[in-house]
Phi, psi and omega in degrees: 000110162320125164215156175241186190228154153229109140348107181245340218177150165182125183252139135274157163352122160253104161294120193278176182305011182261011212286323186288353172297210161284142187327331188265356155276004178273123181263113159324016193287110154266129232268155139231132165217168203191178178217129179277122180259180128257183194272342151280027175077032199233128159002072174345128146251169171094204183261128144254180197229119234223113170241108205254128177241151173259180171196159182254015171201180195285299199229162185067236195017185217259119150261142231247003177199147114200190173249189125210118139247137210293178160069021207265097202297171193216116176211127195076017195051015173277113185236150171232129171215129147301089178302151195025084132260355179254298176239123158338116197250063176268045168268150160307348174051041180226038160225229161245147155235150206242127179236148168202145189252158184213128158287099171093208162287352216269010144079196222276148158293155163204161003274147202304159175249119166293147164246118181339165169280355179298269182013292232271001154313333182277346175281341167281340155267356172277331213266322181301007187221289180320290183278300157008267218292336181293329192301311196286346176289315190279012157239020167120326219267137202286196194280205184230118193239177183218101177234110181055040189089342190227137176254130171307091180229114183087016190220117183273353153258068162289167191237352226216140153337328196185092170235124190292083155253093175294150162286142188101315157272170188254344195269175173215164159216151195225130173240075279182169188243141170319120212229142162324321167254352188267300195071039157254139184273176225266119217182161163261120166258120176251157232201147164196126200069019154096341192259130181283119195279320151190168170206177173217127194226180178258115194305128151326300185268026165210124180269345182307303196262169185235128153256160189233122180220183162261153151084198174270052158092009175314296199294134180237123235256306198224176199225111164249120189250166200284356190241029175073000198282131166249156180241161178227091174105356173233129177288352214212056190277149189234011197213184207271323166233132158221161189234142195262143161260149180137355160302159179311329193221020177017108166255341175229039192284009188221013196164124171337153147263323190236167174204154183259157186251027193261185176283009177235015162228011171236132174270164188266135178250344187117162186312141181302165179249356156113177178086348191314296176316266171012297179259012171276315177330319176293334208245126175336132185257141209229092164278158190170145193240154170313153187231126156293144197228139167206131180278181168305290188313280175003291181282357204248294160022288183310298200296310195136183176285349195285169168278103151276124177320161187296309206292293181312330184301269182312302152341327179273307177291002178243325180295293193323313176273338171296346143312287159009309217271326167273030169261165207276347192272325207217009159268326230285145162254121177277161172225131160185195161276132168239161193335299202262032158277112147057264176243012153270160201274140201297338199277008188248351198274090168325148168205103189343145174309001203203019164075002173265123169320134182264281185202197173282159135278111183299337200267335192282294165355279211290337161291324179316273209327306168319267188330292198297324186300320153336291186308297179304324163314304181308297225250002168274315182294327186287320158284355170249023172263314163338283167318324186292313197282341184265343216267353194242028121321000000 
């Protein structure tokens, strides 16, 4: 008995959830579906055996897939079938393809049917992988990988969630949540030559604050807390910028240099009202040397990339300072006023968010100084207009 097909339908392809892994994890499936005649039009029933071919032209040309499968019910001449659940359905989609089906022996209908533009979805999933990656090879730059979760661009190993490599160069980039053999937090690193040069990330046991450190963030360079606060060499700035002493050449730890002094950045109140001597005069003069100071960041530095135990910790921070105590900064002896004198006066004085003296202002001192020099300057010309005056008696 003769039969034909008529094309009621053609579903694409279910891609499985995988469609972005590797190719062989993807299953090709396309849905075909149709209605089965005899040659008196009347509707196939039961089971058959259904041989489906691809071909690259209407007629003639190479055939380029099939299949066959058996046990295929048929009902009211109506059939569903999933192309390459028997043979890999791996053509590249990226021309016209031609199908054709044979009931049995009786052999293919024709004419063969192109098949539609859905099927070329699976050519989009090859071209997101494929041409990408041909693009960035004609621009120096490697391929693009999926390893475990982690993605690759110039790189076929990533070691990181999203690691960054040009070929040719030495930098990178990796941006990534902190794994179990690096122990690092989740940030951007960069790396050269294989060594990480700096970075910048939210420290894990303070979520508050984002550090900008060196090397892989051991250092910690500069500090921004969620309160707006910055710090430079400290983790714990208590103030809107503060700077750790302890640099080679501490130049501002302890106070602006420059400031501007015109009338549009000052209101003007009227000539000072006197007393500056009196009260520089009162307040205890003081010898006294820098006391060295090493944070923790310092000391970790110091040690290396391992986690050091509490005891090496202190131990590293007590050898530091006593290095520390023979450099010329902190043997040198100074004279001056500290803080928690008395009498010095509040108009010189810095201060912690909770009213507790902080330090000097250098620049307010040095108005003080000016001022109490004034003063000295006034009663030294008075006296010696006194003298001038006994002296002509």
């Amino acid at each position: 008995m003769s039969k034909k097909i008529i094309f009621l339908l053609m579903l694409i392809v279910s891609l499985g959830a995988g469609a972005r892994a590797t190719e062989a994890q993807v299953p090709h499936l396309m849905r075909y579906q149709g209605v089965l005649l005899d040659h008196s039009g009347q509707p196939l029933e039961g089971v058959h055996t259904l041989n489906f071919r691809i071909y690259d032209a209407l007629t003639g040309g190479n055939l380029l897939w099939n299949e066959t499968q058996s046990g295929v019910p048929v009902t009211q001449g109506y059939f569903s079938v999933l192309l390459g659940n028997v043979a890999s359905l791996n053509l590249p989609f990226d021309k016209d393809y031609y199908l054709t089906t044979e009931v049995g022996t009786d052999g293919e209908m024709s004419p063969r049917q192109k098949i539609t533009s859905s099927p070329y979805a699976m050519r989009a999933e090859v071209a997101d992988r494929a041409e990408v990656a041909e693009t960035l090879v004609n621009n120096t730059w490697g391929p693009i990988s999926l390893v475990d979760s982690k993605v690759g661009i110039g790189t076929s190993t990533p070691s990181q969630m999203l690691h960054i490599y040009k070929a040719g160069d030495t930098a990178g980039l990796i941006i990534e949540q902190g794994t179990a053999d690096t122990n690092l937090d989740a940030g951007l690193y960069f790396k050269e030559a294989g060594v990480y040069k700096w970075a910048i990330y939210e420290d894990a046991d303070d979520a508050d604050k984002l550090r900008i450190g060196s090397g892989n963030g051991s250092e910690v360079v500069m500090t921004v807390t969620q309160d707006g606060n910055v710090g430079i060499g400290t983790t714990i700035p208590g103030n809107i910028l503060t700077v750790m002493q302890g640099s080679p050449t501490d130049p501002i730890a302890d106070s602006w240099t420059v400031h501007p002094s015109d009338r549009a950045h000052k209101q003007v109140l009227g000539p000072a009202a006197g007393g500056y001597l009196d009260q520089v005069r009162s307040t205890q003069l003081y010898e006294w040397k820098r006391a060295p100071l090493v944070s923790d960041e310092e000391a970790k530095e110091a040690l290396g990339p391992a986690d050091p135990t509490a005891e090496a910790l202190n131990a590293k921070k007590e050898e530091l300072v006593r290095l520390k105590t023979s450099l010329p900064k902190f043997a040198t002896k100074r004279v001056g006023m500290v803080i928690d004198d008395e009498n010095v006066p509040p108009e010189i004085l810095t201060f912690h968010p909770d009213g507790t003296k902080a330090g000097i202002d250098l620049l307010a001192y040095i108005g003080y100084l000016h001022a109490a020099l004034k003063e000295a300057t006034l009663k030294m010309d008075t006296l010696e207009s006194r003298l001038n005056a006994i002296e002509k008696q």
